[in-house]
MDAnalysis code that builds the backbone (N, CA, C; Angstrom):
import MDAnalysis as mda
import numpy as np

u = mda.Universe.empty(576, n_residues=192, atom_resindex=np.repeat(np.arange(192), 3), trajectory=True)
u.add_TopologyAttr("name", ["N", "CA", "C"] * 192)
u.add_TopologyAttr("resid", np.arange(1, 193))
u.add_TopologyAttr("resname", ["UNK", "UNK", "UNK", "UNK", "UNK", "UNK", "UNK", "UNK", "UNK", "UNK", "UNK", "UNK", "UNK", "UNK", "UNK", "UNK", "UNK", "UNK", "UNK", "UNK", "UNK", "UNK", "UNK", "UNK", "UNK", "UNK", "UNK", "UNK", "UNK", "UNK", "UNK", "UNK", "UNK", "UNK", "UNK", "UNK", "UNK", "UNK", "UNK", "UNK", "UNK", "UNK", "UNK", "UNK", "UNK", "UNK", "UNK", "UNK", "UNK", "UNK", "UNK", "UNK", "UNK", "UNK", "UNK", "UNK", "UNK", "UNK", "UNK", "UNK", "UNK", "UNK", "UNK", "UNK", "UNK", "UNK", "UNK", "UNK", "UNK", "UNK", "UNK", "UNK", "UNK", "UNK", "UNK", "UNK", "UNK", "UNK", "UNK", "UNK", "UNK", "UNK", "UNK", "UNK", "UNK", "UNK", "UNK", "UNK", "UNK", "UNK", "UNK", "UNK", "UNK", "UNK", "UNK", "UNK", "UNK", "UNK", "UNK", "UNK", "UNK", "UNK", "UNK", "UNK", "UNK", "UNK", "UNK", "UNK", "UNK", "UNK", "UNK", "UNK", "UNK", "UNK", "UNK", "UNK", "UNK", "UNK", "UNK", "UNK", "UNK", "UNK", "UNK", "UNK", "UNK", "UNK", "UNK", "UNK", "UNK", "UNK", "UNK", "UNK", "UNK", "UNK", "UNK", "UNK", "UNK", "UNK", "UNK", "UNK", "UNK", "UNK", "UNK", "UNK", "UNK", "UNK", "UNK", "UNK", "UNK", "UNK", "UNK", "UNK", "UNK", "UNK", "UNK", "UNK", "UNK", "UNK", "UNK", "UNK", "UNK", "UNK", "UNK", "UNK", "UNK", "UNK", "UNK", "UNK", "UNK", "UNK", "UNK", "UNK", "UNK", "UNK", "UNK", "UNK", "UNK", "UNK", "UNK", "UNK", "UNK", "UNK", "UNK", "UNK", "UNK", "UNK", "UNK", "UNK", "UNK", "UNK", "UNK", "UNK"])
u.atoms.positions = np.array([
    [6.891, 20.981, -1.945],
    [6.143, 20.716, -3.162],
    [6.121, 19.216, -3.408],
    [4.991, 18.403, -4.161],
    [4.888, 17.016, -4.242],
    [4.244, 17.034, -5.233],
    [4.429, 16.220, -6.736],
    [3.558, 15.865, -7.461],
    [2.349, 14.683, -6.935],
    [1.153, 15.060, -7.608],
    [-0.045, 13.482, -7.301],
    [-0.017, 13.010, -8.030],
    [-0.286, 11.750, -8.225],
    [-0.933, 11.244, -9.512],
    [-2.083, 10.043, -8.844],
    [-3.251, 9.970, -9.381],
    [-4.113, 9.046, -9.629],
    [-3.964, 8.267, -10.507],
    [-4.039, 6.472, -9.527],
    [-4.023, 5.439, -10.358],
    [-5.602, 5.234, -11.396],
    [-5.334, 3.961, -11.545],
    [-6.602, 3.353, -12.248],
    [-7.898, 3.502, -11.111],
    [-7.770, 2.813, -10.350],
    [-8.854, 3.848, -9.037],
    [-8.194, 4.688, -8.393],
    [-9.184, 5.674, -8.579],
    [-8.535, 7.283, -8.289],
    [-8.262, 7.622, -6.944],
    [-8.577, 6.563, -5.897],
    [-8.743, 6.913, -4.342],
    [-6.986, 6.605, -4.256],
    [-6.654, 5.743, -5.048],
    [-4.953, 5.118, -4.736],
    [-4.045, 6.070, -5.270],
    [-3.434, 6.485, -4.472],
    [-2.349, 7.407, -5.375],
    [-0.653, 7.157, -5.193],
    [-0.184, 7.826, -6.200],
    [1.212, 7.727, -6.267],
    [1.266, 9.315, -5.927],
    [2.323, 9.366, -5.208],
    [2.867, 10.809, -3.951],
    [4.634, 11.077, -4.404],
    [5.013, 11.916, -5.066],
    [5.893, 11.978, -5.413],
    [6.756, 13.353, -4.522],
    [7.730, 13.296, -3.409],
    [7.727, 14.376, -2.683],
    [9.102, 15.347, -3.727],
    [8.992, 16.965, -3.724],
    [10.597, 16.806, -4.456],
    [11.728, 16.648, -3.929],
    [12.468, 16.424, -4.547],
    [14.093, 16.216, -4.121],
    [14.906, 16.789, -4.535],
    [15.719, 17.803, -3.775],
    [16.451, 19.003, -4.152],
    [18.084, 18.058, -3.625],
    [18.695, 17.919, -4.484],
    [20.287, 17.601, -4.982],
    [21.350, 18.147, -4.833],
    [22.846, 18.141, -4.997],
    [23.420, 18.872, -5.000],
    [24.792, 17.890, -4.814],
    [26.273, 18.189, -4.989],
    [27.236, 17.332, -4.790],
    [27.213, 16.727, -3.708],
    [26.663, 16.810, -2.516],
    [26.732, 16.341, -1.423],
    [25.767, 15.491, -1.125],
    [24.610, 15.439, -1.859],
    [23.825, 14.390, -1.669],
    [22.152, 15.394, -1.896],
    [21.275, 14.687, -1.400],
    [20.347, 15.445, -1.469],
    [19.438, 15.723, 0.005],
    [18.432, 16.346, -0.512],
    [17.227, 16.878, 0.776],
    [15.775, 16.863, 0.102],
    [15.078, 16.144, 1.166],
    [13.634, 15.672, 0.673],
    [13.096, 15.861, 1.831],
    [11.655, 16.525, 2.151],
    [10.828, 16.966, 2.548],
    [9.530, 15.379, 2.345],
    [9.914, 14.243, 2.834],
    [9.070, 13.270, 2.725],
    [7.832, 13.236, 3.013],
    [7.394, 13.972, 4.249],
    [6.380, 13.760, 4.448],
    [5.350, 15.242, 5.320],
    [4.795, 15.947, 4.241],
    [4.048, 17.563, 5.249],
    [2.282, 16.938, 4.847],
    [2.172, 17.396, 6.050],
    [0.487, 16.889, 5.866],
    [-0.443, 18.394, 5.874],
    [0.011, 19.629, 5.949],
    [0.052, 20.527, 4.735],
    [-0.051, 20.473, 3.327],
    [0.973, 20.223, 2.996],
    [1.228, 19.642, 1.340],
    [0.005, 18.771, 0.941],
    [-0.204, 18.405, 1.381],
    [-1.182, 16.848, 1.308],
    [-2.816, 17.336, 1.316],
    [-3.047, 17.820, 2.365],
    [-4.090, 18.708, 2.547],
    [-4.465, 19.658, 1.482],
    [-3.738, 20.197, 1.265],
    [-3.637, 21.316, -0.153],
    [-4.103, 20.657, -1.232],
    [-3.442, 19.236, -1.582],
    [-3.982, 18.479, -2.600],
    [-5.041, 18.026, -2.224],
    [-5.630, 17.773, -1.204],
    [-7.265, 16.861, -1.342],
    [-6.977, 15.878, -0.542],
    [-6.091, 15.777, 0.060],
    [-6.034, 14.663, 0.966],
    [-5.485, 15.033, 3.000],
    [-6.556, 14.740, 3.655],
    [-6.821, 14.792, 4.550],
    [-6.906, 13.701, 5.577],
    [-5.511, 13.127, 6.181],
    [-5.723, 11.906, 6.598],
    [-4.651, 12.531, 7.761],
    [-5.095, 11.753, 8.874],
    [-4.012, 12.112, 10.290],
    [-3.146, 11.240, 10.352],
    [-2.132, 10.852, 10.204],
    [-1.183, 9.458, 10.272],
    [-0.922, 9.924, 11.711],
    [-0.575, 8.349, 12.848],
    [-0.396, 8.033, 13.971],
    [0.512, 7.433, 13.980],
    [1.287, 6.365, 13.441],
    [2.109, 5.938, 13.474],
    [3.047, 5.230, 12.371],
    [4.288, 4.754, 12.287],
    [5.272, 4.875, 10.841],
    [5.476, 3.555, 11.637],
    [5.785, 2.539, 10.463],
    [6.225, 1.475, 10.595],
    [7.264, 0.998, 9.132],
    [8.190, 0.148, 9.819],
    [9.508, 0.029, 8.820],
    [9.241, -1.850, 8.526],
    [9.740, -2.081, 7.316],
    [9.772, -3.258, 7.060],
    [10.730, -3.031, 6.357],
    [11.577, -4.637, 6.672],
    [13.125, -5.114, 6.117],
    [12.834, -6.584, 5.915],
    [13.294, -6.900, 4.205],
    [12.986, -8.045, 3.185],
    [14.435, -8.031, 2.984],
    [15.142, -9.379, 3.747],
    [16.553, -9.434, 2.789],
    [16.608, -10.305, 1.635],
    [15.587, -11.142, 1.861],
    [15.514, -11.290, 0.038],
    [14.604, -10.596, -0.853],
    [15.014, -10.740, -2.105],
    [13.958, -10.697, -3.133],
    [13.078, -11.665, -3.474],
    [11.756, -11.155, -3.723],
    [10.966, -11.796, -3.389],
    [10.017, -12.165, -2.583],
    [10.104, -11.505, -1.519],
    [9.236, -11.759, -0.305],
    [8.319, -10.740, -0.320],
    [6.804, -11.427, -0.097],
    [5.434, -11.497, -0.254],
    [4.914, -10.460, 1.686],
    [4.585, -9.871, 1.133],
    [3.733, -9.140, 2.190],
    [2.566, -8.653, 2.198],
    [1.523, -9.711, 2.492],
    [0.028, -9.120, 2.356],
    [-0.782, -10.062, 2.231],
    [-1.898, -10.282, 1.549],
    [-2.624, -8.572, 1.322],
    [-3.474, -8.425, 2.885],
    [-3.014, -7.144, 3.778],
    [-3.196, -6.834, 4.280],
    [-4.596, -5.387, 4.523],
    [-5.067, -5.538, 5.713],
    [-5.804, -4.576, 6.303],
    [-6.711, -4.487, 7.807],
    [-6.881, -3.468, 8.268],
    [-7.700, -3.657, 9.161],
    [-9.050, -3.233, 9.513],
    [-9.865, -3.971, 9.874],
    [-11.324, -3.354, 9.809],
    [-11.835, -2.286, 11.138],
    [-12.821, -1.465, 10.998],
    [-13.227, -0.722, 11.328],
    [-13.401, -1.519, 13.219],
    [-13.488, -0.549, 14.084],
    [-13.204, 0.577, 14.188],
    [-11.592, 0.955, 13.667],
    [-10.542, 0.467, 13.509],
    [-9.018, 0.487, 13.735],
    [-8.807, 0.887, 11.920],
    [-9.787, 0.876, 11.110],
    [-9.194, 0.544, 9.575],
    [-8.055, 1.871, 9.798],
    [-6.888, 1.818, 8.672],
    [-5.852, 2.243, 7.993],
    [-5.458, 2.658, 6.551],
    [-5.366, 4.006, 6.431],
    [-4.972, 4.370, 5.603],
    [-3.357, 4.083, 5.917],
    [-2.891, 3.907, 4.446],
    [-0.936, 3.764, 4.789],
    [-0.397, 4.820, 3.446],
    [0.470, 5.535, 3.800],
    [1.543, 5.636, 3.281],
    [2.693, 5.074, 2.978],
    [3.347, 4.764, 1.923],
    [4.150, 3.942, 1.975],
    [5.476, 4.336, 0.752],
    [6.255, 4.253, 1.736],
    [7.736, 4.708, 0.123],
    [8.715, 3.610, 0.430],
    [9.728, 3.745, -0.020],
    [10.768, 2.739, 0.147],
    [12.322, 3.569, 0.408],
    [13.050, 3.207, 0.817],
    [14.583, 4.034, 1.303],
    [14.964, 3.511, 0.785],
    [15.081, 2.026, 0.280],
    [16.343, 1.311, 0.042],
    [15.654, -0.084, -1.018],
    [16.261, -0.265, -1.977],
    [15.473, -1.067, -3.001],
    [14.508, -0.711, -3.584],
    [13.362, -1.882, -3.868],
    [12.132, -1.438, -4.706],
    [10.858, -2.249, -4.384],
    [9.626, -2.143, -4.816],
    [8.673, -3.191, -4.482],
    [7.541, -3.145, -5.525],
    [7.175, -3.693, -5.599],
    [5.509, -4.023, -6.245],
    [4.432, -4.029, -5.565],
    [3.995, -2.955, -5.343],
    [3.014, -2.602, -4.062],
    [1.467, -2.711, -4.953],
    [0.450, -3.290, -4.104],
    [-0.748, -3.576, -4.765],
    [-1.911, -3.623, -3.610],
    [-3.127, -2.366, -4.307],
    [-3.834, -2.209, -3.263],
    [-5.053, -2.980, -3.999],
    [-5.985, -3.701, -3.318],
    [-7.230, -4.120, -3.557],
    [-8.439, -3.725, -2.985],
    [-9.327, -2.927, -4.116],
    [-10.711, -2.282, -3.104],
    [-11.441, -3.185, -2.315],
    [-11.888, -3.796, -1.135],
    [-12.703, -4.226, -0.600],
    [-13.746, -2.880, -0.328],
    [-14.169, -2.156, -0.737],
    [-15.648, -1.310, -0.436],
    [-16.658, -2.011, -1.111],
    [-17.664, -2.606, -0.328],
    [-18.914, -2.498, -1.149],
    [-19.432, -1.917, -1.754],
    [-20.057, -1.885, -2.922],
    [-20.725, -1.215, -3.427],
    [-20.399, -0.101, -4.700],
    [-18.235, -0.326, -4.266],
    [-17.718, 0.390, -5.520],
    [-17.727, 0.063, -7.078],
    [-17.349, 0.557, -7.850],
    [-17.331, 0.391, -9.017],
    [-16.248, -0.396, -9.736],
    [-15.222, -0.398, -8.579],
    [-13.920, -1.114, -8.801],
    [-13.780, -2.588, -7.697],
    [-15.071, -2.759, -6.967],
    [-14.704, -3.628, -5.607],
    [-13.972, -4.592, -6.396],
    [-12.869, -5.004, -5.692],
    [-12.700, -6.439, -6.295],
    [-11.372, -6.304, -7.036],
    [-10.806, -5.425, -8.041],
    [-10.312, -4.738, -8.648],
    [-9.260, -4.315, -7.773],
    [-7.651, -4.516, -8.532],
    [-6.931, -3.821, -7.822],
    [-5.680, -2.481, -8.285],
    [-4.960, -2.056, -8.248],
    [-4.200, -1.712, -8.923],
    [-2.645, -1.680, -8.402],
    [-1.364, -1.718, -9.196],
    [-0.278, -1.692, -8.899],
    [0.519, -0.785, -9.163],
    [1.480, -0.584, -8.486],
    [2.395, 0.369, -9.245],
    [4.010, -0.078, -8.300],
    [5.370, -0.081, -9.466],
    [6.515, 0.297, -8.409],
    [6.950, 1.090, -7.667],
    [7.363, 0.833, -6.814],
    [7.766, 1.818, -5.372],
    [8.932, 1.201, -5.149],
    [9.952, 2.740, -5.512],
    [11.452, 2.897, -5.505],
    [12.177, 3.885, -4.855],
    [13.354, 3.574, -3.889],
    [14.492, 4.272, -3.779],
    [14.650, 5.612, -4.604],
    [14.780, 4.535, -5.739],
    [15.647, 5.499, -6.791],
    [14.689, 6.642, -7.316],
    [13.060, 6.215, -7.639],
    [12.147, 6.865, -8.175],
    [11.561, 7.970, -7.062],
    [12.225, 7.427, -6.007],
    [11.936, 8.770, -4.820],
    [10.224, 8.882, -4.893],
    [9.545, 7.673, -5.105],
    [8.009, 7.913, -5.374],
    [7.379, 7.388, -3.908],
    [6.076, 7.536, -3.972],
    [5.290, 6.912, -2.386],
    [3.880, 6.228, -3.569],
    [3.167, 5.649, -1.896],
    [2.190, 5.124, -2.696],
    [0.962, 5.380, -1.607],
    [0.003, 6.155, -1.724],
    [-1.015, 6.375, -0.919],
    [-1.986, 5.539, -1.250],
    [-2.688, 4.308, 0.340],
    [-3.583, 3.311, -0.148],
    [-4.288, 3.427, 1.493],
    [-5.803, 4.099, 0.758],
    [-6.953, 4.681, 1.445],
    [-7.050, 3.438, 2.361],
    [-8.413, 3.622, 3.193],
    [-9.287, 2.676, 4.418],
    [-9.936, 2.342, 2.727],
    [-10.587, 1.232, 3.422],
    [-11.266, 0.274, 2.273],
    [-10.249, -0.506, 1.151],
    [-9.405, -0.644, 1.403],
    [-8.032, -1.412, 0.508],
    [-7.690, -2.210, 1.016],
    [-7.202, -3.530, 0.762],
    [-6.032, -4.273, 1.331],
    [-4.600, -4.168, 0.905],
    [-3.784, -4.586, 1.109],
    [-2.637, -4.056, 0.831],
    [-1.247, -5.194, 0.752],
    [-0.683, -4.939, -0.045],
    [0.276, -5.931, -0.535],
    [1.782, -5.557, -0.791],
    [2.997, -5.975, -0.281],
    [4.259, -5.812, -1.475],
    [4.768, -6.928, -2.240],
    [5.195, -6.804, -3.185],
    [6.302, -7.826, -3.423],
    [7.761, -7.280, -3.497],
    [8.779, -7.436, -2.923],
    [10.391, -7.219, -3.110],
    [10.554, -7.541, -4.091],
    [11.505, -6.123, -5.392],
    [11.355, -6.739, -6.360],
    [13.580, -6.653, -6.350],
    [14.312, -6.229, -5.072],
    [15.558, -6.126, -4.702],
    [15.504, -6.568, -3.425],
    [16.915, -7.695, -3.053],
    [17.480, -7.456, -1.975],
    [17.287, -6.595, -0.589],
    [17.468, -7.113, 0.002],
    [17.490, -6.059, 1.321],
    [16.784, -4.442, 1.141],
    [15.559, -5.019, 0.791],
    [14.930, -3.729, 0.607],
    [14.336, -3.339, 2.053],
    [13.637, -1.769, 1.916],
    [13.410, -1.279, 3.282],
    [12.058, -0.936, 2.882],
    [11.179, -1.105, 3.859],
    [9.506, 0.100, 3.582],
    [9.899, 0.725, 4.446],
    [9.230, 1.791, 4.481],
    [8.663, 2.895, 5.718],
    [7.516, 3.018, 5.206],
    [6.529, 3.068, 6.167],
    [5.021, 3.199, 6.222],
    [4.275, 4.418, 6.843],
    [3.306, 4.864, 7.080],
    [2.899, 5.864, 7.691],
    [1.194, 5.222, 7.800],
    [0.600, 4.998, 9.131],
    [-0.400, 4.539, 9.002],
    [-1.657, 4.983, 9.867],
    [-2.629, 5.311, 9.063],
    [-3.580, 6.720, 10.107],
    [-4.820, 6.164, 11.357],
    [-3.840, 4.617, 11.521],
    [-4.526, 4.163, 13.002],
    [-3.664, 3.212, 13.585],
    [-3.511, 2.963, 14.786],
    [-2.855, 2.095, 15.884],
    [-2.971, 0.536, 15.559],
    [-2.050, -0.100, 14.991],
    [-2.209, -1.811, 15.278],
    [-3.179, -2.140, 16.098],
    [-4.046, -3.048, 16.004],
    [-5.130, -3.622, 17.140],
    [-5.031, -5.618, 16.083],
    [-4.075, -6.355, 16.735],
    [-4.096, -7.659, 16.438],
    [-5.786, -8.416, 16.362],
    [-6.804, -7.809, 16.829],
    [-8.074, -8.518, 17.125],
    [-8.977, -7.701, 15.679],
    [-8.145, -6.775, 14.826],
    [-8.857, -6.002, 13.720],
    [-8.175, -5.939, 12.748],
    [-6.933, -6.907, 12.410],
    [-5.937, -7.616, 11.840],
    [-6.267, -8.483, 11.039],
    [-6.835, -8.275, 9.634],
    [-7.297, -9.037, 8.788],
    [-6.350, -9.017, 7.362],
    [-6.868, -10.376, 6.171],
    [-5.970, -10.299, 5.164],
    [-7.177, -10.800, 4.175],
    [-6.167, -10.996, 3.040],
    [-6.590, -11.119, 1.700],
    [-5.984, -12.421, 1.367],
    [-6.132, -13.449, 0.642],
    [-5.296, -14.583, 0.290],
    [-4.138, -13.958, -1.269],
    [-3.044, -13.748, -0.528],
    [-1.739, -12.839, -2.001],
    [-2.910, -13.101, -3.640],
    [-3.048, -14.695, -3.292],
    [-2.635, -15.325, -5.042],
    [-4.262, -16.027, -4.968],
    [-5.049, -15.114, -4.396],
    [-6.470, -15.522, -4.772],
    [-6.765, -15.573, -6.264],
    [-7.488, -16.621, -7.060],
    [-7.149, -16.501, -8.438],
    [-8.367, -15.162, -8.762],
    [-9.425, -15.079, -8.059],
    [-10.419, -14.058, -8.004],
    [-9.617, -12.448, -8.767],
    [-8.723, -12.301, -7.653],
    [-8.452, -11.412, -8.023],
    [-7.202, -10.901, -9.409],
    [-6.672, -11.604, -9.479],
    [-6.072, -11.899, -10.665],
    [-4.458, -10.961, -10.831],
    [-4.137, -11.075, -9.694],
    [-2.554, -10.112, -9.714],
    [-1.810, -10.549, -10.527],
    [-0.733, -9.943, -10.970],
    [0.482, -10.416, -11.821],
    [0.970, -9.978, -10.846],
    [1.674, -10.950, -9.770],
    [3.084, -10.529, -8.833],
    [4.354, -10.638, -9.344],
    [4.164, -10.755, -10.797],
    [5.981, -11.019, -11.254],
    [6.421, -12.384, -10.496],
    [5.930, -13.025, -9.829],
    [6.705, -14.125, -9.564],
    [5.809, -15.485, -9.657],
    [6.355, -16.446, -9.632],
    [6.056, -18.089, -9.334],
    [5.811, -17.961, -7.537],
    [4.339, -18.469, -7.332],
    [3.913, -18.597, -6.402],
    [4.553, -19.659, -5.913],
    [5.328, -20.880, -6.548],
    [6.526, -21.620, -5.597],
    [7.706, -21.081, -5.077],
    [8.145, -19.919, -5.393],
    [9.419, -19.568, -5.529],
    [9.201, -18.167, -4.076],
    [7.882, -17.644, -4.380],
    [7.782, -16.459, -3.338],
    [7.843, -16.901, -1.922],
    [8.193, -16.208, -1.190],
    [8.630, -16.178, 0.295],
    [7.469, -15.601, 0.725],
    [6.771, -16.236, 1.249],
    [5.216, -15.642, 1.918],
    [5.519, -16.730, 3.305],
    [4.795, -15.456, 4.318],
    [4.484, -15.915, 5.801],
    [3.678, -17.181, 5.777],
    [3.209, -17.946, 7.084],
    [2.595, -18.919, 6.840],
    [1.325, -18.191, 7.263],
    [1.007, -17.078, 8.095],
    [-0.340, -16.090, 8.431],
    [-0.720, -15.598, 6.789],
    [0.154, -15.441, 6.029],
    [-0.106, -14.691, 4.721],
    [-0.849, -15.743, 3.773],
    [-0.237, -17.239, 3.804],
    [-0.871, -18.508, 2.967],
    [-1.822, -19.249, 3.792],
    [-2.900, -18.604, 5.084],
    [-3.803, -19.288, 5.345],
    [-5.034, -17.989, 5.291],
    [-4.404, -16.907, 4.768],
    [-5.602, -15.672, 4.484],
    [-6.986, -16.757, 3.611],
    [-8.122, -15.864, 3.849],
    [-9.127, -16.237, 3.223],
    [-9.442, -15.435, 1.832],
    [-9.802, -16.300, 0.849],
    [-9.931, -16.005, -0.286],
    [-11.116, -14.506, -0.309],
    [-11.411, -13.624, -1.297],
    [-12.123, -12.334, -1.275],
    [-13.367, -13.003, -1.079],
    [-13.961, -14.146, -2.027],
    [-15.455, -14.025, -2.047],
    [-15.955, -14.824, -0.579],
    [-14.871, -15.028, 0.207],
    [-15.531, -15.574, 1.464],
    [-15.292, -14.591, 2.733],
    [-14.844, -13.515, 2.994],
    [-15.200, -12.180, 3.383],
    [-16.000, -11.359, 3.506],
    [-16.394, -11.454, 4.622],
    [-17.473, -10.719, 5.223],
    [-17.368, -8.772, 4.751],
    [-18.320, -8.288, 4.190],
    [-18.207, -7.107, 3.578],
    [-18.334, -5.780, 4.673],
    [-16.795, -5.513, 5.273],
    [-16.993, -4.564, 6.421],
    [-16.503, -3.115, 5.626],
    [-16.181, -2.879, 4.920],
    [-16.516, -1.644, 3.793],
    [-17.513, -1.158, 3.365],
    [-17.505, -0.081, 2.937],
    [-18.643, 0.924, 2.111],
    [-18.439, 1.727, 1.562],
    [-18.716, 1.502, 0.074],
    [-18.402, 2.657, -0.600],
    [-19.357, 3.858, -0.176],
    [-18.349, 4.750, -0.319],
    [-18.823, 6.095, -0.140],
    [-19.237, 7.559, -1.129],
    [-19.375, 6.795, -2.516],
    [-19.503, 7.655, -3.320],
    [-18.695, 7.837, -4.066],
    [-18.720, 9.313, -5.214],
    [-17.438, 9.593, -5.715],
    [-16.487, 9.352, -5.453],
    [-15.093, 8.878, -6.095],
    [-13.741, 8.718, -6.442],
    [-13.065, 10.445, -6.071],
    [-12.352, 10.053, -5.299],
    [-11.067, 11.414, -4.997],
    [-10.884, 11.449, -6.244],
    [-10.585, 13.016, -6.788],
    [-9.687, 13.223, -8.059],
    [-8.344, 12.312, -7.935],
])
């Protein structure tokens, strides 16, 4: 069983799997693509990828990849917390441009589902935090594109001082949104 919830754009969701407890610790059923299916979501994940931030603070994104290779991700956390933030690049949506956030925790045992047509972002908001990812196409470095984090366009609140964040030097030479070539398309209605 998994609660959904729809963000502010309804394609992004928060994935809540349950977690059954007990003195010994617990048991979670993280990831059935059954479950998922049942709710409205129909995506094949290929491969899981882990990321490790030993500080707080460190900037990851905004990431994506374009077609043929684009990526849907799943994404939860084992260990710490993050500020995960997806941005629509679809043409033609109602939200292009527009992003939304939410925390992604350990403790909150929550996920964060962020469709093809998104870019994608964390911020560490603990220590030695962990991602695990789930992503529904193969790395291809030549379809390996970004977002500039702290484009003022888009207008994030990362909780932090852009002097103080730990960003890659691939992450601070991304190109700003309005100089991006539009390889998205919206496709209509919003997923419930």
């Amino acid at each position: 069983m998994l609660d959904l919830l729809s963000l502010e754009i309804p394609s992004v969701k928060i994935v809540r799997p349950a977690r059954h407890g007990d003195d010994r610790g617990f048991f979670s059923e993280t990831y059935n693509k059954r479950a998922l299916h049942d709710c409205g979501i129909d995506i094949d994940f290929v491969q899981d990828n882990h990321a490790f931030s030993s500080e707080k603070g460190t900037i990851r994104g905004l990431h994506f990849q374009i077609p043929p290779f684009s990526q849907a991700k799943l994404v939860r956390v084992v260990r710490g917390s993050i500020l995960d933030v997806a941005v629509d690049l679809r043409v033609g949506s109602p939200t292009f441009g527009r992003h939304v956030s939410a925390v992604i925790s350990a403790k909150d045992w929550n996920q964060i589902l962020v469709p093809i047509g998104f870019a994608h972002g964390l911020l560490t908001l603990e220590p030695d935090t962990e991602v695990l990812y789930k992503v529904s196409d193969y790395f291809s470095p030549e379809h390996d594109k970004g977002v500039l984090w702290n484009d003022p366009d888009l207008g994030i609140d990362w909780r932090i001082d852009e002097h103080t964040a730990m960003v890659s030097e691939k992450d601070r030479r991304q190109p700003r949104l309005k100089d991006l070539p539009g390889v998205f398309r919206y496709e209509g209605a919003e997923a419930p």
